[in-house]
MARDORO-874212 format. One record per residue (C-alpha): residue number from 1; residue in three letters; x, y, z. Coordinates in steps of 0.2 Angstrom, whole numbers. Example, Ala and Ser with C-alpha at 12.3 -4.5 7.8 and 13.67 -1.06 7.14 Angstrom:
2
DRENVO  nr rest    xx    yy    zz
DRENVO   1  ALA    62   -22    39
DRENVO   2  SER    68    -5    36
***
This chain:
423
DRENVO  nr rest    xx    yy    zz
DRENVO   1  UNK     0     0     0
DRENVO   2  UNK     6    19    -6
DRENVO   3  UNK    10    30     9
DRENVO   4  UNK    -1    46    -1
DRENVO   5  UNK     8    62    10
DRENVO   6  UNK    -2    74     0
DRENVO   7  UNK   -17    67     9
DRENVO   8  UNK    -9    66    25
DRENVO   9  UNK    -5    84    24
DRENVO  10  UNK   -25    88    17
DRENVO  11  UNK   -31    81    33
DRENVO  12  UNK   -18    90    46
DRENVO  13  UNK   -23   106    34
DRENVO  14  UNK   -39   103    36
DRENVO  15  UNK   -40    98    55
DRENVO  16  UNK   -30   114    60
DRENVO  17  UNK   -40   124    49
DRENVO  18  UNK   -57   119    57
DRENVO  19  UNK   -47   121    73
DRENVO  20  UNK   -40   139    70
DRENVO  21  UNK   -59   145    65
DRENVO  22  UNK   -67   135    82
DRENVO  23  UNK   -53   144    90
DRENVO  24  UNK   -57   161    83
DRENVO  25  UNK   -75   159    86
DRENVO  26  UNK   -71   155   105
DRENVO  27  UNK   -62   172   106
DRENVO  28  UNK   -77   182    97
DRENVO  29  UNK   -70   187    82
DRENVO  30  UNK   -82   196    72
DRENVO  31  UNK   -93   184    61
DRENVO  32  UNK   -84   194    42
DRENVO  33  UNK   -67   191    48
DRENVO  34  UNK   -70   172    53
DRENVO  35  UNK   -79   169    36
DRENVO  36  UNK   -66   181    27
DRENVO  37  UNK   -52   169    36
DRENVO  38  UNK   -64   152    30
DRENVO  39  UNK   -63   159    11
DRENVO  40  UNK   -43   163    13
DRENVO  41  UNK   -39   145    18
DRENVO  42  UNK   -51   135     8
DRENVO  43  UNK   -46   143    -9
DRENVO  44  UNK   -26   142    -3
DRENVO  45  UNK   -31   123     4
DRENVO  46  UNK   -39   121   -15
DRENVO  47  UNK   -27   127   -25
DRENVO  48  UNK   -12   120   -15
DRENVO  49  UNK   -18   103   -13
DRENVO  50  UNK   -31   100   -27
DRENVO  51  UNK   -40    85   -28
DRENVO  52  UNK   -33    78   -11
DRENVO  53  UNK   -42    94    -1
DRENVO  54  UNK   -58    88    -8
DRENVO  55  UNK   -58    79     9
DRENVO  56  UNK   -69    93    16
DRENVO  57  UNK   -79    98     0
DRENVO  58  UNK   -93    90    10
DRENVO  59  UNK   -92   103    23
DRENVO  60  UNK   -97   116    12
DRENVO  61  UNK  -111   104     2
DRENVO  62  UNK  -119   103    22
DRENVO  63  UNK  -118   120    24
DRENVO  64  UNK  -129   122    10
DRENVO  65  UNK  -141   112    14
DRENVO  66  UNK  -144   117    30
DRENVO  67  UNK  -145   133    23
DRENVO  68  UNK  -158   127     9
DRENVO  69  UNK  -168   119    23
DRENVO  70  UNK  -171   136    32
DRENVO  71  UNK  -172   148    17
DRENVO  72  UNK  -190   143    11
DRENVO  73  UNK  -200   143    29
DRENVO  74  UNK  -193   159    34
DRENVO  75  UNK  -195   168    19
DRENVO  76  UNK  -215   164    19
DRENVO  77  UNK  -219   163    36
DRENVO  78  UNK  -206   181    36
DRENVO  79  UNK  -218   188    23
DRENVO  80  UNK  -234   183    30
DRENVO  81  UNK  -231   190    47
DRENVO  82  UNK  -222   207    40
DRENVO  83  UNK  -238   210    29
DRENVO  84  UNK  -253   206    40
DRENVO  85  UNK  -246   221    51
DRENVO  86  UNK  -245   231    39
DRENVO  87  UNK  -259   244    47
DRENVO  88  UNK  -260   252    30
DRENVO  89  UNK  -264   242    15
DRENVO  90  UNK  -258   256     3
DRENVO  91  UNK  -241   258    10
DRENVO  92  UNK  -239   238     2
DRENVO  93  UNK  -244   242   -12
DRENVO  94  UNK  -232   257   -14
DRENVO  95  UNK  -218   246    -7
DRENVO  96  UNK  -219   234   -20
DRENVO  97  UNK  -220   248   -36
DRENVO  98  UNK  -205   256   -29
DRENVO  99  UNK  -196   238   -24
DRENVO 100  UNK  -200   233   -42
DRENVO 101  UNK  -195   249   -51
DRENVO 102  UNK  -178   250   -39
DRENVO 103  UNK  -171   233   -43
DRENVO 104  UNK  -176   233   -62
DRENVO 105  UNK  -168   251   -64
DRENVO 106  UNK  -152   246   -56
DRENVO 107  UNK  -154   230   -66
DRENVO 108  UNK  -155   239   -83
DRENVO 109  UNK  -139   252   -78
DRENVO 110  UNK  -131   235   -73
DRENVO 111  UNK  -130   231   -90
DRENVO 112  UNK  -127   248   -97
DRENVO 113  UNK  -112   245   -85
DRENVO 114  UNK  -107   228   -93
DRENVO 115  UNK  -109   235  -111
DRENVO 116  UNK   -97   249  -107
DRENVO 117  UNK   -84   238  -100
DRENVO 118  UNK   -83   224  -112
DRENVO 119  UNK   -81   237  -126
DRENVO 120  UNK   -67   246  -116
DRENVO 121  UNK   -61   227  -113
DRENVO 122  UNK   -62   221  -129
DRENVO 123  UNK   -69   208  -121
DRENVO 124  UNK   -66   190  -133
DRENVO 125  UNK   -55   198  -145
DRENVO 126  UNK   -41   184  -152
DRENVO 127  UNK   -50   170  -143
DRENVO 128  UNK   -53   156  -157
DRENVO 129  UNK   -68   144  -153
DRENVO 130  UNK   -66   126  -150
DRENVO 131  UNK   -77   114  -146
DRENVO 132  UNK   -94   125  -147
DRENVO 133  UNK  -104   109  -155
DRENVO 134  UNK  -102   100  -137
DRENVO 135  UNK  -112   115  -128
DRENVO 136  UNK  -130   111  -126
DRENVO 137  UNK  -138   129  -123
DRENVO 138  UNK  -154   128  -110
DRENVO 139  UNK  -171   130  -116
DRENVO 140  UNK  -180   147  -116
DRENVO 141  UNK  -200   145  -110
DRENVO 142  UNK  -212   158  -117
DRENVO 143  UNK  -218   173  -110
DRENVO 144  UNK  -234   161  -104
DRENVO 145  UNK  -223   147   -99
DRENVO 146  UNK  -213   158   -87
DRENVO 147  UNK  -230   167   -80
DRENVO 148  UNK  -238   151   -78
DRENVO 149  UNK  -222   144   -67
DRENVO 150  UNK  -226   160   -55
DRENVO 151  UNK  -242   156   -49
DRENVO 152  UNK  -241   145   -35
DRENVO 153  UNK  -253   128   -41
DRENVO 154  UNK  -248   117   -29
DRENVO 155  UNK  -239   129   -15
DRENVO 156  UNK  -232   113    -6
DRENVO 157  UNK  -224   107   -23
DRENVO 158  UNK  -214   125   -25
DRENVO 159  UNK  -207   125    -8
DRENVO 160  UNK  -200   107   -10
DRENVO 161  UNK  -192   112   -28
DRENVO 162  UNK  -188   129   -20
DRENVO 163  UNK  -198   141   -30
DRENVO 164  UNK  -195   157   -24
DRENVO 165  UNK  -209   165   -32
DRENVO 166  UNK  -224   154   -31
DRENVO 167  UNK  -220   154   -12
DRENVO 168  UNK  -218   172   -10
DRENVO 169  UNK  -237   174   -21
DRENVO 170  UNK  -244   160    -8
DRENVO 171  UNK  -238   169     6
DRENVO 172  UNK  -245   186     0
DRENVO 173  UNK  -262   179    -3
DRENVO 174  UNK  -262   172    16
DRENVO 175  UNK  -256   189    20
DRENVO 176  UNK  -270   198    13
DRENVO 177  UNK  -281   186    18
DRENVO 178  UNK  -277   189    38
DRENVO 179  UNK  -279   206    33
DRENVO 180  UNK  -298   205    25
DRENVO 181  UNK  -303   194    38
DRENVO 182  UNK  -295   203    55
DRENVO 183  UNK  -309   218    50
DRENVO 184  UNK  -323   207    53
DRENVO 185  UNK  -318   194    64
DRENVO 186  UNK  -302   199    74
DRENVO 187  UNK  -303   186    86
DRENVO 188  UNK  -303   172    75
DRENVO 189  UNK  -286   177    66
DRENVO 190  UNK  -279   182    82
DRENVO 191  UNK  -273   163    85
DRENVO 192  UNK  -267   160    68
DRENVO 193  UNK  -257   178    67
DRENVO 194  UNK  -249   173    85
DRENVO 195  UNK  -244   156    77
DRENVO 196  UNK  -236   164    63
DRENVO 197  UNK  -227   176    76
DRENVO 198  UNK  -221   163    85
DRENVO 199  UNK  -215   153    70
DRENVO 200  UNK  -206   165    64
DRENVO 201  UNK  -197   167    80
DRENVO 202  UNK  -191   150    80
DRENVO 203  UNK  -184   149    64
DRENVO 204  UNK  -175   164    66
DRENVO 205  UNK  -168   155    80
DRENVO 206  UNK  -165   140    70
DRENVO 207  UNK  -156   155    55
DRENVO 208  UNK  -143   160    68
DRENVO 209  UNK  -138   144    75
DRENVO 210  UNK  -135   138    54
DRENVO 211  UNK  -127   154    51
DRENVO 212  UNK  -113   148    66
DRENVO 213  UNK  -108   137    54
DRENVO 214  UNK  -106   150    40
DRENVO 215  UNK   -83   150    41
DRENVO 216  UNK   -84   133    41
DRENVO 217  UNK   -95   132    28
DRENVO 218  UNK   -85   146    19
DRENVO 219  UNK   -67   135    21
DRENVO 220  UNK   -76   118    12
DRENVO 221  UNK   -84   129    -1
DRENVO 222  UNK   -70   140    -6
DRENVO 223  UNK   -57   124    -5
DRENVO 224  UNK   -71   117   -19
DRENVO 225  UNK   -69   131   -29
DRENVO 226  UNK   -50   132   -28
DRENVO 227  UNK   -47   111   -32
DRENVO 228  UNK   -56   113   -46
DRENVO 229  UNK   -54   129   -53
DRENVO 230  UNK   -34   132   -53
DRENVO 231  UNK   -23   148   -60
DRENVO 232  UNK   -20   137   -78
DRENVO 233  UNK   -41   141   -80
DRENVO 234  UNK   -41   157   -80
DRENVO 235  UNK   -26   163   -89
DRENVO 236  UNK   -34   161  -108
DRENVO 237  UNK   -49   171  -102
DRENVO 238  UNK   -41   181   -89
DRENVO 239  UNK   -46   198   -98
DRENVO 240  UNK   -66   192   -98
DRENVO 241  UNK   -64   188   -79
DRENVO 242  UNK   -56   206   -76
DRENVO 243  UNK   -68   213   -86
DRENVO 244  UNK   -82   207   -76
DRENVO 245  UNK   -74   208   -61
DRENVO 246  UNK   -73   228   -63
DRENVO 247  UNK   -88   230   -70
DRENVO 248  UNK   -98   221   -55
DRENVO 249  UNK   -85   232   -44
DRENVO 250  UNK   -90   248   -53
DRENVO 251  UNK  -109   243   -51
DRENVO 252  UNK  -107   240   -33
DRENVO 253  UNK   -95   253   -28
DRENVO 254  UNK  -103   267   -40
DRENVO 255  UNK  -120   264   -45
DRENVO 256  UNK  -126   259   -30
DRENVO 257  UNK  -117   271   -20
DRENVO 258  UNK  -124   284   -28
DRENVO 259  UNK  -142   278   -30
DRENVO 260  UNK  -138   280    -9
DRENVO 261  UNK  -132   297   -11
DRENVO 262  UNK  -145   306   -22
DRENVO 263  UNK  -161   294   -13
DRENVO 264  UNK  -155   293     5
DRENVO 265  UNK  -146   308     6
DRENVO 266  UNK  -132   300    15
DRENVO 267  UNK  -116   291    17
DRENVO 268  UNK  -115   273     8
DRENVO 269  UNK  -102   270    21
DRENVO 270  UNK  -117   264    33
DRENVO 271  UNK  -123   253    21
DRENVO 272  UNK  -108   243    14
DRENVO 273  UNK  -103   239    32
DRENVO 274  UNK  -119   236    38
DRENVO 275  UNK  -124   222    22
DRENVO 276  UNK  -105   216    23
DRENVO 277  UNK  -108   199    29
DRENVO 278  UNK  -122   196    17
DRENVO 279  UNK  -110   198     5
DRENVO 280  UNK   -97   188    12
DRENVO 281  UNK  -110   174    12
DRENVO 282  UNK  -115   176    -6
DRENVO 283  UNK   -98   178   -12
DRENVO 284  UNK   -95   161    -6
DRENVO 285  UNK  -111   150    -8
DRENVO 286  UNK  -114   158   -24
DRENVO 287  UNK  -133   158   -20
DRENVO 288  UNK  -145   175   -20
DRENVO 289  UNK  -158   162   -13
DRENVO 290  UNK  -147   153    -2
DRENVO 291  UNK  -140   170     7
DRENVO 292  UNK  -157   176    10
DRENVO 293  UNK  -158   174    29
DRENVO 294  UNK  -139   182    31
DRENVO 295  UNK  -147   198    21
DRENVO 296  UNK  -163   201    29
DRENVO 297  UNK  -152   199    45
DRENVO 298  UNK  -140   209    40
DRENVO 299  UNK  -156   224    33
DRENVO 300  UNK  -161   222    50
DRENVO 301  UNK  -149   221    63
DRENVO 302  UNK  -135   232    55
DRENVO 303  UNK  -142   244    42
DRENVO 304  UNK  -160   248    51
DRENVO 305  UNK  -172   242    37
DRENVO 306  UNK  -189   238    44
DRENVO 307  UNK  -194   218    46
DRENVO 308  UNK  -207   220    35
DRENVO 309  UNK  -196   227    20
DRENVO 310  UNK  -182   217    23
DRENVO 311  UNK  -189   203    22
DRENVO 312  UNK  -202   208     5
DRENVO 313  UNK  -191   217    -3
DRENVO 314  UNK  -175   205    -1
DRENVO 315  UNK  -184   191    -4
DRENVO 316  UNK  -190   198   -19
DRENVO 317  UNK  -173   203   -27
DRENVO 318  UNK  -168   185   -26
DRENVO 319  UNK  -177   182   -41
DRENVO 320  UNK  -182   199   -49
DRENVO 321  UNK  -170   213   -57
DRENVO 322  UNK  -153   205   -52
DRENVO 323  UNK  -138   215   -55
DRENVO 324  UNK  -126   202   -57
DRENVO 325  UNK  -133   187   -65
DRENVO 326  UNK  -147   198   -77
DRENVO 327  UNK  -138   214   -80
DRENVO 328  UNK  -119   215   -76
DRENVO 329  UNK  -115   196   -84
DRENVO 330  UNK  -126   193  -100
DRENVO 331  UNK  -121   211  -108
DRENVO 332  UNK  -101   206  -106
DRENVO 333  UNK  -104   188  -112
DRENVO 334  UNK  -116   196  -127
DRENVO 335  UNK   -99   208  -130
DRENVO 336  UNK   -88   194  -128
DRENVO 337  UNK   -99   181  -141
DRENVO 338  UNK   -98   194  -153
DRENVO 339  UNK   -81   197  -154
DRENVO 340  UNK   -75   179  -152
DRENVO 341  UNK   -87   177  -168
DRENVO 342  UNK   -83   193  -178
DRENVO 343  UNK  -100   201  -176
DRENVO 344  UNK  -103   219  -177
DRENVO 345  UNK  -113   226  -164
DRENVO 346  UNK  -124   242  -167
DRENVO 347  UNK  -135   255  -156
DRENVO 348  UNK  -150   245  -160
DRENVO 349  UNK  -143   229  -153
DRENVO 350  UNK  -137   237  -136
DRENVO 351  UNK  -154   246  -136
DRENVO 352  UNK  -162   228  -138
DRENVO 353  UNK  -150   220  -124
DRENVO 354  UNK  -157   233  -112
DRENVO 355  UNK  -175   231  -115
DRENVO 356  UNK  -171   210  -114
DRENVO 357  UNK  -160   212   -99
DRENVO 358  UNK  -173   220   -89
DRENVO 359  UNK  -188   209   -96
DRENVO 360  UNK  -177   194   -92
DRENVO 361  UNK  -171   198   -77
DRENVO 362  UNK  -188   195   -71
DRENVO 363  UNK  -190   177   -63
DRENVO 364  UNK  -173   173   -63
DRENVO 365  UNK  -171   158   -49
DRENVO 366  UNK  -158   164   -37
DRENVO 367  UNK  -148   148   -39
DRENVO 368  UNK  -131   144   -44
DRENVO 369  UNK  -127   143   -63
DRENVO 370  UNK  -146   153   -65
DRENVO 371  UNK  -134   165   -77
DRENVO 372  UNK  -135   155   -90
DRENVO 373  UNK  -153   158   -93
DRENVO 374  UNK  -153   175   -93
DRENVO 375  UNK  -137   176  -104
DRENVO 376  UNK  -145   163  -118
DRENVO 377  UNK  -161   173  -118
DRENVO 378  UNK  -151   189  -123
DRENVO 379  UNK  -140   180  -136
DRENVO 380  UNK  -154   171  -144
DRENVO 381  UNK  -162   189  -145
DRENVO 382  UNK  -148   198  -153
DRENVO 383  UNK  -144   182  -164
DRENVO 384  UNK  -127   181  -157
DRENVO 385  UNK  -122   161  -157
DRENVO 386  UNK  -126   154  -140
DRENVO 387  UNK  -112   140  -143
DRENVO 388  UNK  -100   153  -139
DRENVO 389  UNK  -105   151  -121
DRENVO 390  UNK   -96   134  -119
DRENVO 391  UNK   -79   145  -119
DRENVO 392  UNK   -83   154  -102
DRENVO 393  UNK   -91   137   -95
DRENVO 394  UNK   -72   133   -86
DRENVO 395  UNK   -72   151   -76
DRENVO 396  UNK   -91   151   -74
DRENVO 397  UNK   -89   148   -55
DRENVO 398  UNK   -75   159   -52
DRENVO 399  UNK   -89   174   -61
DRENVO 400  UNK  -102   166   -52
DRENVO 401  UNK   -95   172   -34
DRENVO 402  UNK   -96   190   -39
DRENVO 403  UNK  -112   191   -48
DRENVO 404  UNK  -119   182   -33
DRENVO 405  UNK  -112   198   -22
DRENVO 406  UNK  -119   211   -33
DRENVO 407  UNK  -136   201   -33
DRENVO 408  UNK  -137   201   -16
DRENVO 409  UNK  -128   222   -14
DRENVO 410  UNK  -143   225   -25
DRENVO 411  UNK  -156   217   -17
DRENVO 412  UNK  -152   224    -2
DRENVO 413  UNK  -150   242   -10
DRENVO 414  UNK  -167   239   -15
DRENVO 415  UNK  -171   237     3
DRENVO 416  UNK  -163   251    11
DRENVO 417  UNK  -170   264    -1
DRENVO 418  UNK  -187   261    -1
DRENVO 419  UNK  -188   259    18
DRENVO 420  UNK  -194   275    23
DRENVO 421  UNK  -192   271    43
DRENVO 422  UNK  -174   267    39
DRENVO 423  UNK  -164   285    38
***
C-alpha cells in the first residue's frame, strides 16, 4: 500500500483549519473576519492541494443544505407575518411599485455598466472557438410558460423544488387574507397571526444557529472552488474575468453608491458595512436564494431596514432585477460572443440587450449557474451564437461568486432605499 503524504497533509490542513476557525469563534472574532479567514484558507487549501483537499468539499455541500432547509419557511412565514401588520394596506402596495421599479432600474444600468466595459475590454478579441458543437444551450420557455411557473398551483410542490416565487405569491395571498378577515372577525385570526409570530421566532432562531456554521461552511466551499478551478483556467480568459470583475466592482462601488447618495441623502459607508456579511456569504455560496436569511439579517440588525421590508423586498430581489446574473454578466458575455465570432454590434442591438435584460431579469431563480438563462435569452435575442458560451463554461464559478455579491448588494440596496423608517 502507497503512503499518499499529500493526503496526509490535506487532513492535518484541514483539521488545524477547522481548529484555527473554532478557535477564533471561541475568542469572538467578528462573524466577516472568521468567514473572510474560511474563504482565505479553503481557496489556498484548493489550490495547494487539489483534488486531495476535496476531503472537506462535504463541509461546504452541508452547509448548503442546512442553509436550503431554512431559506423557504422563513421567507414565507417572514412575509406573512411582516404584511398582516401592515396597518395600512396602501403603504404595500407602494412598497412593491418602488421595490420593483428599484431593482429593475439598477438591473438595466447594470447592463449599461457591462456593455461599457466589455467594449473598453475588448472583451473575446483573439479568442478562437473550439469545441462549441459540445455546448448544449438551455431551453427558453415563453412569455406564458414563465408566467404560468409564477403562480403557485400546488404551494407545497414549490417549496420542496424551491420556487421562490410561487412561495412568495402564496404567502401574500395568506397575508392579505389575515388582513380582509382581521376587519370582521379579529378574534378568529388572532390565534393564527400569534402562530405565525411565534413561528417565525423560531426559525429565526433555528437562522442564527445555521449561520454559526457559515466560516466553516465558507473554508469547504472556497477549497471546492479552488481544487477545481486552478490559476491554468483562467489565464486564456483572464481579460473576460477582469472585465467582469470591474464591471460588477463599478456597479457595486458606484452605481449603488450613488443611488444612496441622491435617494437617502447619506453616506454609503453605513450601508456597505452594515450588508458586509451578506456579502461575504453570497460571495462564497454563490446563492442569491441561499444568502437570504444572512441579508434580511444583516437589513435588520445592522443597516435599520424595517422587518417587513427586509424581508419583502429581499426576498423579492432573489429572483427579480438581479444586478449580477441579469444585467452586469449577459451584456459582457453578449460583448464577448460577438467578438469571439466577428459580429458587429450596433445601437440597436445594445438598445435591444437593455429592454431583454430588464424583461429577463424578471424570474430569474436565485440559484447557482441561473446565469446562463438569462445570458441565452439575450444572445438568442440579438442572434449572437449561443455556442460561444461553452468558452466561459471553465471560469463560470469563479464569475459566479461575484455576480452572486452584486445580486445580493442589490437586493439589499433595494431594501434600504425604499424603507422609509430606515434613515
Amino acid at each position: 500500500m502507497t503512503f499518499n503524504i499529500e493526503l496526509v497533509a490535506a487532513i492535518v490542513f484541514a483539521i488545524l483549519a477547522l481548529v484555527l476557525l473554532w478557535y477564533l469563534n471561541k475568542r469572538k472574532v467578528s462573524f466577516s473576519v472568521r468567514t473572510l479567514i474560511g474563504l482565505g484558507l479553503g481557496l489556498i487549501f484548493g489550490l495547494t492541494l487539489k483534488e486531495n483537499s476535496l476531503i472537506v468539499e462535504p463541509i461546504g455541500k452541508v452547509y448548503i443544505s442546512l442553509i436550503r432547509m431554512v431559506v423557504i419557511p422563513l421567507v414565507m412565514v417572514s412575509i406573512i407575518n411582516s404584511i398582516s401588520n401592515f396597518e395600512d394596506s396602501s403603504k404595500l402596495k407602494s412598497l412593491g411599485i418602488k421595490a420593483m421599479g428599484m431593482l429593475l432600474g439598477t438591473t438595466a444600468i447594470a447592463g449599461i455598466v457591462g456593455i461599457i466595459f466589455g467594449n473598453i475590454f475588448s472583451v473575446g478579441k483573439g479568442i478562437v472557438f473550439e469545441g462549441g458543437e459540445n455546448f448544449v444551450p438551455k431551453e427558453i420557455p415563453s412569455f406564458m410558460e414563465v408566467f404560468n411557473d409564477m403562480l403557485p398551483t400546488n404551494p407545497i410542490k414549490s417549496m420542496a423544488e424551491g420556487q421562490i416565487i410561487p412561495v412568495i405569491i402564496f404567502a401574500l395571498f395568506i397575508a392579505f387574507a389575515i388582513i380582509m378577515e382581521e376587519k370582521k372577525n379579529k378574534e378568529k385570526v388572532a390565534p393564527f397571526k400569534a402562530f405565525i409570530n411565534s413561528f417565525s421566532t423560531i426559525l429565526m432562531r433555528i437562522t442564527r444557529i445555521v449561520l454559526r456554521l457559515t466560516p466553516f461552511g465558507v473554508f469547504g466551499l472556497m477549497t471546492a472552488v479552488g481544487a477545481k478551478n486552478g490559476v491554468s483556467t483562467l489565464m486564456p480568459l483572464l481579460t473576460f474575468v477582469v472585465a467582469i470583475y470591474l464591471a460588477l466592482a463599478f456597479q457595486i462601488l458606484i452605481v449603488h453608491s450613488l443611488f444612496i447618495l441622491i435617494f437617502k441623502r447619506r453616506s454609503p459607508i453605513k450601508f456597505f458595512k452594515g450588508i458586509w456579511p451578506a456579502q461575504v456569504v453570497a460571495f462564497t455560496t454563490q446563492s442569491s436564494f441561499g444568502t437570504l436569511p444572512v441579508t434580511i439579517e444583516s437589513l435588520e440588525d445592522n443597516i435599520g431596514v424595517s422587518s417587513s421590508t427586509a424581508s419583502f423586498v429581499a426576498s423579492l430581489g432573489s429572483t427579480v432585477g438581479m444586478n449580477g446574473c441579469g444585467g452586469v454578466f449577459p451584456a459582457v458575455v453578449a460583448i464577448f460572443v460577438a467578438n469571439v465570432f466577428g459580429i458587429e454590434l450596433t445601437l440597436t442591438h445594445y438598445i435591444l440587450m437593455i429592454l431583454t435584460i430588464v424583461v429577463g431579469s424578471v424570474g430569474i431563480a436565485g440559484v447557482p449557474g441561473a446565469a446562463t438563462m438569462s445570458t441565452t435569452l439575450i444572445l438568442t435575442t440579438l442572434g449572437l451564437p449561443i455556442e460561444g458560451m461553452a468558452i466561459i463554461l471553465g471560469v463560470d464559478a469563479i464569475i459566479d461568486m461575484a455576480r452572486t455579491l452584486t445580486n445580493v448588494t442589490g437586493a439589499g440596496l433595494a431594501a434600504y432605499i425604499v424603507d422609509k423608517e430606515c434613515k
